[in-house]
N, C-alpha and C positions, 0 to 999 in steps of 0.2 A: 504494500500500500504506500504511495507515493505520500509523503510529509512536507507541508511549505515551510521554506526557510523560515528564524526570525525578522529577517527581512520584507522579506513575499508578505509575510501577515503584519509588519509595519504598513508597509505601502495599500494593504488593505483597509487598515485600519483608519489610516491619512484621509482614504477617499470617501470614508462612510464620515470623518468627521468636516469632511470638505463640503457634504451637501449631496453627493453621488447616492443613486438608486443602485439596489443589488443589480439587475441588470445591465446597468452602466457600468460597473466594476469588472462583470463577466466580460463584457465585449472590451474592454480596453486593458484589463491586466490578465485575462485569459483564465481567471481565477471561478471555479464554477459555483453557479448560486447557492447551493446548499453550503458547502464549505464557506462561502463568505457569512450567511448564516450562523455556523457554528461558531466560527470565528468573532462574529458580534457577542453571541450568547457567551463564550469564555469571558470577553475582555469586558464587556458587560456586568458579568458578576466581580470581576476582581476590581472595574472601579466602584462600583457598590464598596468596596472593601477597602480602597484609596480612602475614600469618602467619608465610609464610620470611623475610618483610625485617625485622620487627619481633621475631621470637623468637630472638633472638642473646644469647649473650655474658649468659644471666641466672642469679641469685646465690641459688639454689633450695634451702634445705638438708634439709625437712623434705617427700621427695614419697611419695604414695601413690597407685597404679596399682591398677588392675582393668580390668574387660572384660566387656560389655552385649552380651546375644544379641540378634540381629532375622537376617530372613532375605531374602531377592530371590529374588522371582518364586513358586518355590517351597518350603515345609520340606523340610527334608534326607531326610525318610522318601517323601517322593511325590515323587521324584527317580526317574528311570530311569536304568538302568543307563547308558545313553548319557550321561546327563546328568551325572552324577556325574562325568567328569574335566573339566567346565567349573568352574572354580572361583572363576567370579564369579557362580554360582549358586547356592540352597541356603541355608544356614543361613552366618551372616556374624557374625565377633564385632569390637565396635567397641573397642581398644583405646586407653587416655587416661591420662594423669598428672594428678595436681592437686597445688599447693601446700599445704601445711596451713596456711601464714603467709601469705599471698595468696590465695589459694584460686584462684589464674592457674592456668589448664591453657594448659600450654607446647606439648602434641607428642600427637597422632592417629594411629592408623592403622586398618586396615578390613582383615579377612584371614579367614583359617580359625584354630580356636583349635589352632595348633600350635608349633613349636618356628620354623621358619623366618618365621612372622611377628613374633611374641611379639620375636625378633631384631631384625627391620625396623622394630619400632618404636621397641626403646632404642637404634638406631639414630639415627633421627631423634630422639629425647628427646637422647640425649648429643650432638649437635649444638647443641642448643638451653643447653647448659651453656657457664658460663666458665670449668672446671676445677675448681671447690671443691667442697668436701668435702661430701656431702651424706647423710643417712640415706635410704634407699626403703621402704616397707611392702606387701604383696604378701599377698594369701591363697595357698594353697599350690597352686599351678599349678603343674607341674615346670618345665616350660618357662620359665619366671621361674629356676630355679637355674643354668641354661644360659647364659640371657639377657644378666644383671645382668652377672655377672664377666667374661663377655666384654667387654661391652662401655664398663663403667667399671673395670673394676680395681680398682685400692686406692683407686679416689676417690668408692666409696658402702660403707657399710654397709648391711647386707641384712638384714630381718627379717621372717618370713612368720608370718600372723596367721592362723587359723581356730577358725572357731565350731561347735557343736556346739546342736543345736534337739530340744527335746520331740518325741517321735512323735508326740501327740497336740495338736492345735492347741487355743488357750485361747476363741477369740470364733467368733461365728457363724460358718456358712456355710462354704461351701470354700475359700476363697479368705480366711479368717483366718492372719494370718502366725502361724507355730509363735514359741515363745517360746525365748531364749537360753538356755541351758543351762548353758553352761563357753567361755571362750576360752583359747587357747591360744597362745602367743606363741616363736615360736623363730628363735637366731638364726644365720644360714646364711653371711654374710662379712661381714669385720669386725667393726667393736666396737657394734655396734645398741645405744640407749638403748631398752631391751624399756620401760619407762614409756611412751614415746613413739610404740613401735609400733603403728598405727592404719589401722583401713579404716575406720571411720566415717562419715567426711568425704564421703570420693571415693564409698560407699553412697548414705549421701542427694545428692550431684552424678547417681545413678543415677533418682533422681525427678525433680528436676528436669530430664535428660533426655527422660525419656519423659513429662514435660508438655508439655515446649517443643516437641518436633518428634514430628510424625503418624507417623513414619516408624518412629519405636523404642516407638510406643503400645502396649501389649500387649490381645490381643481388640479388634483395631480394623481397618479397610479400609484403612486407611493406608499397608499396607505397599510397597516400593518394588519397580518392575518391573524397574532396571537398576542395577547397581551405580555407575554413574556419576553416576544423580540421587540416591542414598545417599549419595557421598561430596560431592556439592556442597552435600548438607540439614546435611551432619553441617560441614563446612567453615562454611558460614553459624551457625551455631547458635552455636560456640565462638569465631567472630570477637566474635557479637554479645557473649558472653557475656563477653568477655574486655577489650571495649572501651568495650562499650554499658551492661551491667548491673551498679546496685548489689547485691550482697548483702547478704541484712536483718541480716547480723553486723558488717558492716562500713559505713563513710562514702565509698566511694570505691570504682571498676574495681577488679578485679584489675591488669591491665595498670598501672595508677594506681599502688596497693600495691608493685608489683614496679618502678616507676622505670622504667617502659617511654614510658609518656607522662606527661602534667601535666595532665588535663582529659581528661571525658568525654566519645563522641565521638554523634555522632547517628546513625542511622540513615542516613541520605541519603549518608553517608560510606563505608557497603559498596558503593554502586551505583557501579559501574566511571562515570566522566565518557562516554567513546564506547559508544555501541552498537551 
């Protein structure tokens, strides 16, 4: 049985954080889709594993959270009724934090947009805290009111931000984004600096998403068949993005900014050593 280099599964691994469909990998590195597959799913779990060892104990004061639709297998509406209590199928919301001072995303999760996920994820975020004090920014999902004060207490201020869009779109075509109208800033626990309150940020981290991986494309073949190659594209993506990539605002990683490391790291540094 033929074994790809460390190399071959570098350069596989480059192109799936580049933006590349399985497909497009097959035809231009010659690498067959299942094996690029598997090769997701390894390097997939070992940044899961980058990720719990290295996002501890960090000093976050300024985070802002949202939550990016994509779906597995199929949309929620061409679901059958059978299918509908599988609920790793369907319509799937990617929840994520970002710093505004590092622009580090600390903490993922992948669920239905409800209340018991929306939990599991500041779950896993307030793990990733060393206790201080920090603001959160939140557009107005109920489920975020539930969420936060459960799960930090008196150690976030909470402030939910929503916008308001012209009925009428401004530039061509359908698919012209409507224009801002009014925002709105309210604050739900604690003392929020409403100046400060912002989704902006973690918005445009929503582009760069869905540039970088095929999987959250919108009007694209991209999308994922199993919920477990979702969470290994979305696990590789924010390792890379956290260890590997400058941002054009800053000189340095995220991970760098936040004092997690001291140098950026390669690529070749996701690919688990055994295979």
């Amino acid at each position: 049985m033929n074994k790809l280099s460390k190399e071959d599964q570098t350069q596989v691994v480059n192109a799936l954080c580049q933006g590349m469909s399985l497909r497009a990998i097959t035809r231009l590195l010659d690498v067959h889709r299942t094996t690029t597959l598997r090769i997701l799913e390894r390097v997939g779990a070992y940044c899961e594993e980058l990720q719990a060892k290295h996002m501890r104990k960090l000093d976050l004061t300024d985070l802002q959270i949202d939550e990016i639709w994509t779906f597995v297998r199929k949309k929620q509406s061409h679901l059958s009724k059978e299918e509908k209590t599988d609920l790793s199928i369907g319509d799937q919301y990617l929840f994520f934090a970002l710093d505004r001072n590092t622009k580090l995303v600390p903490a993922w999760f992948i669920g239905k947009r409800d209340t018991p996920t929306a939990i599991r994820f500041m779950s896993s975020l307030r793990q990733c805290m060393n206790g201080c004090q920090t603001q959160i920014s939140t557009d107005c999902f109920p489920a975020y009111e539930t969420a936060i004060p459960l799960l930090f207490g008196t150690q976030a201020s909470y402030a939910a931000v929503t916008k308001e869009y012209e009925t009428e779109h401004i530039g061509r075509g359908r698919y012209a984004p409507p224009r801002v109208s009014g925002v709105f800033k309210y604050a739900l626990e604690g003392n929020p600096d409403l100046s400060k309150a912002c989704t902006s940020h973690i918005e445009r981290q929503n582009l760069t998403l869905r540039t970088f991986q095929r999987r959250l494309t919108r009007l694209a073949l991209g999308f994922s068949k199993k919920i477990e190659n979702l969470r290994a594209a979305v696990a590789l993506h924010f390792c890379y993005y956290d260890f590997c990539w400058i941002p054009r605002t800053q000189k340095v990683t995220p991970a760098m900014a936040a004092a997690i490391t001291d140098r950026v790291w390669g690529i070749e540094e996701l690919v688990p050593v055994s295979w």
